[in-house]
C-alpha positions in Angstrom: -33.6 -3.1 -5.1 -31.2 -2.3 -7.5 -27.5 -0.8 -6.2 -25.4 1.9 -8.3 -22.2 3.1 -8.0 -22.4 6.7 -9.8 -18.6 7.4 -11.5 -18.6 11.1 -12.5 -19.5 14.7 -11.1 -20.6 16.4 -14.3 -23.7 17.8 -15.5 -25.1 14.0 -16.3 -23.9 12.4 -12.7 -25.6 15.1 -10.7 -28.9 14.4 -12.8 -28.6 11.0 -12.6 -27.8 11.3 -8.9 -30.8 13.5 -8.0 -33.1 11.3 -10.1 -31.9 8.0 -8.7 -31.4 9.7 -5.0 -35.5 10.0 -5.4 -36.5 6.7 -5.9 -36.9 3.7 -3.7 -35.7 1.2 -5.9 -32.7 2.0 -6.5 -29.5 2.6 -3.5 -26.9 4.5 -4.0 -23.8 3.0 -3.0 -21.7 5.7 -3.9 -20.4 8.6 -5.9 -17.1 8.5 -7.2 -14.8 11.4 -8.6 -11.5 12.3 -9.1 -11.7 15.7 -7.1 -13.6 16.0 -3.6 -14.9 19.5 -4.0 -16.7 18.3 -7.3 -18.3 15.8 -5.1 -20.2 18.0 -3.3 -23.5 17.3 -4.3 -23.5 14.3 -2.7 -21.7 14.6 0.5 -24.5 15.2 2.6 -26.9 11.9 1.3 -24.2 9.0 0.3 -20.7 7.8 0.7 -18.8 9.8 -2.1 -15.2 8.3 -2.9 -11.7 9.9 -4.9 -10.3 6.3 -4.1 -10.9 3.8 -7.5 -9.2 1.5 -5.5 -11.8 1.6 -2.8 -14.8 0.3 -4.7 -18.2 -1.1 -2.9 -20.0 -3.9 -4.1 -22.7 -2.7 -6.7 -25.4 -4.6 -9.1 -24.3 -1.4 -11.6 -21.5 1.2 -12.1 -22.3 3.8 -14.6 -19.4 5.6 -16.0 -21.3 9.7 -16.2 -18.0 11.0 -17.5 -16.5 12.1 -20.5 -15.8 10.2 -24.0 -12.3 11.1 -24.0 -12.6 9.4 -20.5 -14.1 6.2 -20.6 -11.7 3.8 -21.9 -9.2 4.8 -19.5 -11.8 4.4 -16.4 -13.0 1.5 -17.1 -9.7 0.2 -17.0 -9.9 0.8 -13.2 -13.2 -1.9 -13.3 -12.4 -4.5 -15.2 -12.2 -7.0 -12.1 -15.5 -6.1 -10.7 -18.2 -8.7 -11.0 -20.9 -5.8 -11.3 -21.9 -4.4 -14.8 -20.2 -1.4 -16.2 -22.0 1.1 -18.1 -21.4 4.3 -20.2 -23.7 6.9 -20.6 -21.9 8.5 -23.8 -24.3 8.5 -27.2 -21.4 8.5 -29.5 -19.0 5.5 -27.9 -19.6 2.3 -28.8 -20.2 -0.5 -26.2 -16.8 -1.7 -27.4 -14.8 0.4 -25.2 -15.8 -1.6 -22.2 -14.7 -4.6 -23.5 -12.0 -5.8 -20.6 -14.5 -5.3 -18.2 -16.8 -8.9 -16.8 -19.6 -7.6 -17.6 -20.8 -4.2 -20.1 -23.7 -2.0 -20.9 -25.3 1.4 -22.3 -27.4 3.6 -20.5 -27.8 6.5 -22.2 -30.4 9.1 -21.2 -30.9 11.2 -24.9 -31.3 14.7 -23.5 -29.7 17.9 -22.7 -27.8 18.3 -19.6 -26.8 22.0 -18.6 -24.6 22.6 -15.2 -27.1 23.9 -12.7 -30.0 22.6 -14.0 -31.7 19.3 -12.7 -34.5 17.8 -14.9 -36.9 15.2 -14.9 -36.5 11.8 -16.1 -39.6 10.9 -16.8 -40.0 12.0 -20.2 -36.5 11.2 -21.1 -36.0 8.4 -23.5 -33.1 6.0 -22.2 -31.3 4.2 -24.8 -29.9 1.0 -22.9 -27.8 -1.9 -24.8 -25.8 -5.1 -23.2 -24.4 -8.4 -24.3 -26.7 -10.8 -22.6 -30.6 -10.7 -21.7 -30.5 -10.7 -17.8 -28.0 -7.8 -18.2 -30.7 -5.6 -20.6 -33.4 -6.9 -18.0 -31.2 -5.3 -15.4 -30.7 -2.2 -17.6 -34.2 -1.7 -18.4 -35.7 -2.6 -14.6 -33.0 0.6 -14.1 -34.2 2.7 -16.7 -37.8 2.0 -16.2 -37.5 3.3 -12.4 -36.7 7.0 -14.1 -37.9 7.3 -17.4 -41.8 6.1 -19.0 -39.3 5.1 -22.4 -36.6 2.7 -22.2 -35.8 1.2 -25.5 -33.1 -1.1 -26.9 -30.9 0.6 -29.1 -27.3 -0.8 -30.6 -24.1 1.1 -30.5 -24.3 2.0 -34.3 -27.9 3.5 -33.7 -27.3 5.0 -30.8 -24.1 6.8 -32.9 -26.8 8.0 -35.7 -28.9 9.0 -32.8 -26.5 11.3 -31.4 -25.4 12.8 -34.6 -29.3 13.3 -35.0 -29.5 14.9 -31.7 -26.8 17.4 -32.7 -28.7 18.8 -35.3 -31.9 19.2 -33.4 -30.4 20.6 -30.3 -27.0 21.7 -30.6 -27.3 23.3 -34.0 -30.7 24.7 -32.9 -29.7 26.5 -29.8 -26.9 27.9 -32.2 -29.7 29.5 -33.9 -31.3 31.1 -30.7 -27.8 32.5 -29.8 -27.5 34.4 -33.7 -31.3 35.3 -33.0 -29.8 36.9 -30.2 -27.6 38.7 -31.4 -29.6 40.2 -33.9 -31.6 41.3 -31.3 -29.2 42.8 -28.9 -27.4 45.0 -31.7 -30.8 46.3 -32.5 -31.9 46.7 -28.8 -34.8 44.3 -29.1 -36.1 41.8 -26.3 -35.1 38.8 -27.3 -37.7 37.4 -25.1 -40.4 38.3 -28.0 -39.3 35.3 -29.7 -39.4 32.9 -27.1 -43.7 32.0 -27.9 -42.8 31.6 -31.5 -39.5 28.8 -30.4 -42.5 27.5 -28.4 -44.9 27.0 -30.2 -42.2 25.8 -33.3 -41.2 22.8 -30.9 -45.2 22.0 -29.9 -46.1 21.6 -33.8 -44.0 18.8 -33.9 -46.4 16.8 -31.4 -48.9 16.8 -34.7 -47.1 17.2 -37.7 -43.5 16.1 -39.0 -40.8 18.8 -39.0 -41.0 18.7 -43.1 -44.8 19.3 -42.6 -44.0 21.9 -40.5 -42.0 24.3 -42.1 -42.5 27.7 -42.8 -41.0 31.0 -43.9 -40.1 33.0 -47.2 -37.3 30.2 -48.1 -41.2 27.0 -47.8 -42.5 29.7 -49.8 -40.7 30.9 -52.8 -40.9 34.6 -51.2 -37.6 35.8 -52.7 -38.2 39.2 -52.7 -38.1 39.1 -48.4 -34.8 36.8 -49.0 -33.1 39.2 -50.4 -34.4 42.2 -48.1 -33.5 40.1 -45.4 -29.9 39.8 -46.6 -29.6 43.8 -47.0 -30.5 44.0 -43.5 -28.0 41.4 -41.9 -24.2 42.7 -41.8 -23.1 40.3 -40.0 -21.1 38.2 -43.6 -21.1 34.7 -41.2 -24.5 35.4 -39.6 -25.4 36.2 -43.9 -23.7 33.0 -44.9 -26.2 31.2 -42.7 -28.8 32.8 -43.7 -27.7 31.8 -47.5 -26.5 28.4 -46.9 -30.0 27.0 -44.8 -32.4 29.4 -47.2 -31.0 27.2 -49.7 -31.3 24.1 -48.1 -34.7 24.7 -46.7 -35.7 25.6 -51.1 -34.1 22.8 -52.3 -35.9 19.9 -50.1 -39.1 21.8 -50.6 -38.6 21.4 -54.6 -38.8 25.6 -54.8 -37.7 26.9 -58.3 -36.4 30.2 -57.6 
């Protein structure tokens, strides 16, 4: 049995407390916040705490909050004899470093208020100083998630930056594809099997393999009709700047 003290009550501490709350290898000791009401989804299963001064006796405590936050929080644990762990992707294990005893866990996904997800799919990043520490990290990891892998701060910091472009950047996309469709009163819902089935491809082929459109294909005649037909002169810069991206790693002459 492995005991966690959950510090946070944002959109990764309410996953992680839902998954974890789920399994029986794992107790929750407690969840700790800074405001009660944000708390709430917890009150009813564990002991949920606004006291850091009050702090049970854990094998873990995983920091769920935000970058800007961690430093000073861990401030608040660096007498406890328990590891401390961050769950950021682009904060170095460095920031723990008053506390005994330090770690990563790092779930690499999207988390989105209201939402719960499963962990089983998730790939969890951990890192620590010592081997029984990354033992304890991954026995944790390995009671959510089929992929725990060891991954050090700076690759967990490319990783991240990585993970900007493929999510963050991308769902940028579907908002303008949005757009596009609510001035012309279209469903964007039409496009949802084609983001589908653009994600499944990548089970079989790389994302270069997988491109396609007029940019993969030297069509520059439906470039340019495309740019008559956007307004929009930032949603047009877009369209310029990746067209020419997506030509120039695909060698096209145009």
């Amino acid at each position: 049995m492995i005991s966690v003290v959950i510090v946070g009550t944002g959109n990764v501490a309410q996953n992680l407390f839902q998954a974890f709350d789920k399994v029986a290898d794992v107790e929750i000791k407690q969840v700790q916040g800074r405001n009660e009401n944000h708390l709430a989804f917890a009150k009813d299963k564990v002991s949920i705490n606004t006291d850091f001064t009050q702090l049970p006796s854990a094998d873990i405590y995983i920091l769920a909050i935000s970058d800007d936050s961690i430093g000073l929080v861990a401030e608040k644990f660096k007498d406890i004899d328990g590891m401390i762990v961050h769950t950021s992707g682009a904060t170095s294990l460095e920031i723990l470093s008053k506390c005994k005893r330090t770690g990563i866990f790092y779930p690499l996904q999207t988390f989105t208020k209201g939402k719960i997800i499963s962990f089983e799919s998730i790939p969890i990043c951990i890192e620590a100083n010592n081997k029984k520490d990354l033992d304890l990290l991954r026995n944790l990891g390995e009671t959510l998630s089929d992929t725990v892998i060891e991954v050090n701060s700076e690759q967990r910091k490319i990783l991240h930056v990585a993970a900007v472009f493929v999510n963050n950047f991308t769902n940028y996309m579907y908002t303008i594809g949005a757009e596009i469709c609510k001035e012309n009163n279209i469903d964007f819902k039409l496009l949802q099997p084609l983001i589908k089935e653009t994600a499944a491809k990548l089970d079989d082929l790389t994302p270069y393999e997988s491109q396609t459109g007029p940019a993969k294909r030297g069509d520059q005649k439906t470039l340019h009709k495309h740019l008559q037909l956007i307004k929009n002169t930032h949603q047009r810069e877009l369209y310029t700047l990746l067209n020419n991206a997506i030509k120039e790693k695909h060698g096209k002459e145009l």
